[in-house]
C-alpha positions as CSV (number, residue, x, y, z in Angstrom):
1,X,0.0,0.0,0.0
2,X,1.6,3.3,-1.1
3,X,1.3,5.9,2.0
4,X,1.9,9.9,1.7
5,X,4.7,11.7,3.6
6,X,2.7,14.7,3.5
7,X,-1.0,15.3,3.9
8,X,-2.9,16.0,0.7
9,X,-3.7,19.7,2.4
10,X,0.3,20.5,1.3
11,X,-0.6,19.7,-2.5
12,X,-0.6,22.6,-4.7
13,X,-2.5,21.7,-8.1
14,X,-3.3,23.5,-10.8
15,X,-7.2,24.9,-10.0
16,X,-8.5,26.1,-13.2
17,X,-12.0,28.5,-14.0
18,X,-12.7,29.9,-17.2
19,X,-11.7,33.4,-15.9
20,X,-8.3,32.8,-13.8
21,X,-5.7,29.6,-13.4
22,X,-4.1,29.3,-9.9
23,X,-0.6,27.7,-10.8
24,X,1.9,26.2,-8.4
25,X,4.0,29.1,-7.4
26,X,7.9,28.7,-9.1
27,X,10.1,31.5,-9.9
28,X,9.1,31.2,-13.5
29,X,5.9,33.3,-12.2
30,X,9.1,36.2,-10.8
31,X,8.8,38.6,-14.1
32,X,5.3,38.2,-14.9
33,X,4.9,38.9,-10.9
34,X,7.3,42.7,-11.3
35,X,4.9,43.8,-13.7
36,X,1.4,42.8,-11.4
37,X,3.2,44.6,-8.7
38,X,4.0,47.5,-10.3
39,X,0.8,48.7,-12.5
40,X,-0.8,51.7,-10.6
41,X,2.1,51.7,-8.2
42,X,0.1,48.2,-6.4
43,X,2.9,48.1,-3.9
44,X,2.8,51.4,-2.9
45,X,-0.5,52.3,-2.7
46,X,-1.8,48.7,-1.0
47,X,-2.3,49.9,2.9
48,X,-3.2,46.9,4.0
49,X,-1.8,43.5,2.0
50,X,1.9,43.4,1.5
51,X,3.2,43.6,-1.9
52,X,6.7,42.6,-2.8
53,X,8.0,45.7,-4.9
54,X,8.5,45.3,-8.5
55,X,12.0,44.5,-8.2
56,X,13.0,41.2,-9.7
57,X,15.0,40.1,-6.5
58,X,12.8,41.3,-4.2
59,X,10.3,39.5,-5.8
60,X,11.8,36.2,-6.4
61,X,12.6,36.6,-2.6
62,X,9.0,36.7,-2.0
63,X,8.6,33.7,-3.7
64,X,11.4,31.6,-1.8
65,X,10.2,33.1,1.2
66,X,6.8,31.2,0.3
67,X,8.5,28.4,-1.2
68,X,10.1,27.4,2.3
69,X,7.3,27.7,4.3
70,X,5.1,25.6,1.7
71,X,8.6,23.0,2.1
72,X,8.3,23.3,6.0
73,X,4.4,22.0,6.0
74,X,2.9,25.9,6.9
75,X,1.7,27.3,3.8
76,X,0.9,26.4,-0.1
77,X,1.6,28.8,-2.8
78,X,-0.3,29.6,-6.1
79,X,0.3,32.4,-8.7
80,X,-2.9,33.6,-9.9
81,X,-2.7,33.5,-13.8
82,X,-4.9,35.4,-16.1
83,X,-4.2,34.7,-20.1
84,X,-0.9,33.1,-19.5
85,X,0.3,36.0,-17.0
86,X,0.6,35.9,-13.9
87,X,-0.9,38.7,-11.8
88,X,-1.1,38.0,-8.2
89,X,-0.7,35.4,-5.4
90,X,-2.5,33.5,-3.1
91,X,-2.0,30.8,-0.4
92,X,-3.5,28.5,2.1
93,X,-1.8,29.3,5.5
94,X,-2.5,28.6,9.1
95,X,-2.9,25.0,8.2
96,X,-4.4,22.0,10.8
97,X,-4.3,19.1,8.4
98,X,-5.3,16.7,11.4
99,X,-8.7,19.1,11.5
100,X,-9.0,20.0,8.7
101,X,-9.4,24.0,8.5
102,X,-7.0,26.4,6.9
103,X,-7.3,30.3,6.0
104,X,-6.7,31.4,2.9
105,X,-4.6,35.0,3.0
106,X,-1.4,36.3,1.8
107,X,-3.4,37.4,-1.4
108,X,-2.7,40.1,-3.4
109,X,-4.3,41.2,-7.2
110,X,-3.0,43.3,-10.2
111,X,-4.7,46.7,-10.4
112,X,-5.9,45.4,-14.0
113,X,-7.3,42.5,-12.2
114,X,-9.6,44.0,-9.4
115,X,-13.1,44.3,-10.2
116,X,-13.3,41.9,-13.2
117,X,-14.1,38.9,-11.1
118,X,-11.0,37.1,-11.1
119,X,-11.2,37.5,-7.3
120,X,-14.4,35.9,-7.3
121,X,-13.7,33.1,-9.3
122,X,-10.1,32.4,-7.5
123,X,-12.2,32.0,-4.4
124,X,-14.5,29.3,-5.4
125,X,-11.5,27.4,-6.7
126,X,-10.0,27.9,-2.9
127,X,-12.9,27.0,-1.5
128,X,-13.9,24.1,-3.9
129,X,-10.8,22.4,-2.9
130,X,-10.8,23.5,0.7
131,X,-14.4,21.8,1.0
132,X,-14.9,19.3,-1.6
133,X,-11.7,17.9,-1.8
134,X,-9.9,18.0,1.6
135,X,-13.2,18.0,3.7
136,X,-12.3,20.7,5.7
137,X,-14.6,22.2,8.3
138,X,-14.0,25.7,8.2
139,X,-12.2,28.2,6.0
140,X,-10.7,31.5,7.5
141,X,-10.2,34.8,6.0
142,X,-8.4,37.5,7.8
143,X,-7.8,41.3,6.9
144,X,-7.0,44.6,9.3
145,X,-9.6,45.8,11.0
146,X,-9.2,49.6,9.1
147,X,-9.6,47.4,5.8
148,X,-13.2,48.5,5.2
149,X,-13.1,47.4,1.1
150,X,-11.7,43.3,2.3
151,X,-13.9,43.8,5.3
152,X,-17.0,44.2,3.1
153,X,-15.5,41.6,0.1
154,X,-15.8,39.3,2.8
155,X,-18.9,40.0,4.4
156,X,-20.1,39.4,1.0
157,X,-18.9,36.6,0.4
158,X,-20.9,34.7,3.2
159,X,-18.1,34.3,5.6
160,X,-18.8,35.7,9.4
161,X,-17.2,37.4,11.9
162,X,-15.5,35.2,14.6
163,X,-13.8,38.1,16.2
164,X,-10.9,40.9,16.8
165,X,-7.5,39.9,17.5
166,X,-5.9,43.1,19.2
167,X,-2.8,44.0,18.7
168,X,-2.0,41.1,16.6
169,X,0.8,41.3,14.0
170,X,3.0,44.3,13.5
171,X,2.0,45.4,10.5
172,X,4.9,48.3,8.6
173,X,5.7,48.6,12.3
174,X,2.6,49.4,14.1
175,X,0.8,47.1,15.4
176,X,-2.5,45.6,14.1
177,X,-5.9,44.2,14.8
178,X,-6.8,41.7,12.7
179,X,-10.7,40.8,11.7
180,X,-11.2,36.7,11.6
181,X,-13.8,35.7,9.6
182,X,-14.9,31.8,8.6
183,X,-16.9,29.9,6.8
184,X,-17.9,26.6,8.5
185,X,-18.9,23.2,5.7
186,X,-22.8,23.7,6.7
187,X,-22.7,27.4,5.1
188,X,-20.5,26.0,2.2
189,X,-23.4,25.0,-0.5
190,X,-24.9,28.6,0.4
191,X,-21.7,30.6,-0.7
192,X,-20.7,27.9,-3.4
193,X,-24.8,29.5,-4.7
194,X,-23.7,33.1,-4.4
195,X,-20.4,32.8,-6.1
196,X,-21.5,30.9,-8.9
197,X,-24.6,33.5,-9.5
198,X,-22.1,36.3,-9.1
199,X,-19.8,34.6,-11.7
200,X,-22.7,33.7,-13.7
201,X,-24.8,37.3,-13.8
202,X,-20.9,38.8,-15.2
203,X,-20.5,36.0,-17.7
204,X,-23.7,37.3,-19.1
205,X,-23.6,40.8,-18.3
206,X,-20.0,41.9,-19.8
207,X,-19.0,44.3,-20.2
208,X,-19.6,44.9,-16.1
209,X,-18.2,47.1,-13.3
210,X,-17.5,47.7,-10.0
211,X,-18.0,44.1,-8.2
212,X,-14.7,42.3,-7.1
């Protein structure tokens, strides 16, 4: 009988939709990644989500930074790709494989890409796996408490508040409360519904605006 050295939770597939491709992330991803960063001066102007700047070593530092802790069992990578490119990043962290619940975070998004529904559709392939395939019983999603936009994306989304944590993480050097929110498996078929008719009212309403 052929046994895993590492729970499936640590696989990092390819997760495909019709509107965005989560890849494993490899330092192939580095150049593509500069560019994301930069447009509209992403790295700079994102308060609350850290973006590597478009520099090709700081980026693919990012990436071994992510790299490692995917190697050491804590986190698994993906590039988001849109039309061969890839624009963004995205992880599962916070992992209890012996659970099984996760969060997904450490998610940033092209300028280009915000508001097309790319986030949208990269979160029902998260969650699709999250749920379907690894059985977990709850999904987290985290963000600073003075990040009203994520705040309300997730709200959205279906996912409720659990609580504050005060004074969390030093965040840029001040410290930060961070909002936890979570969906538990008995709300997953509900949010599964609203992301799909999200996805689905854009498919048919293109060209559309302002949802992310």
């Amino acid at each position: 009988m052929v046994t895993r050295d590492r729970p499936e939770v640590l696989d990092a597939p390819v997760l495909a939709h019709p509107l965005v491709t989560l890849e494993p992330l490899a330092h192939a991803h580095a150049d593509d990644l500069v560019l994301a960063a930069g447009g509209g001066d992403l790295w700079q102007r994102a308060r609350f989500t850290s973006v590597p700047a478009p520099d090709r070593e700081a980026m693919l530092a990012e990436i071994d930074r992510r790299l490692g802790l995917h190697a050491a069992g804590s986190m698994v990578p993906w590039a988001v790709v849109v039309d061969g490119r890839a624009v963004g990043m995205t992880t599962f962290m916070h992992i209890d494989a012996a659970t099984p619940r996760l969060e997904i975070g450490s998610t940033w998004l092209a300028v280009a890409q915000q508001g097309t529904g790319v986030n949208a559709a990269m979160k029902l392939l998260l969650l699709e796996r999250a749920f379907d395939r690894l059985g977990c019983v709850a999904v987290e999603l985290r963000t600073h408490v003075r990040n009203v936009q994520s705040r309300a994306a997730i709200e959205r989304l279906g996912a409720h508040q659990d609580g504050i944590l005060r004074s969390h993480v030093l965040h840029r050097g001040v410290l930060r409360d961070t909002v936890v929110s979570s969906i538990v498996a008995a709300e997953w078929p509900a949010v599964r519904a609203g992301l799909v008719a999200r996805l689905d009212a854009r498919a048919q309403a293109r060209p559309a605006s302002g949802e992310n």
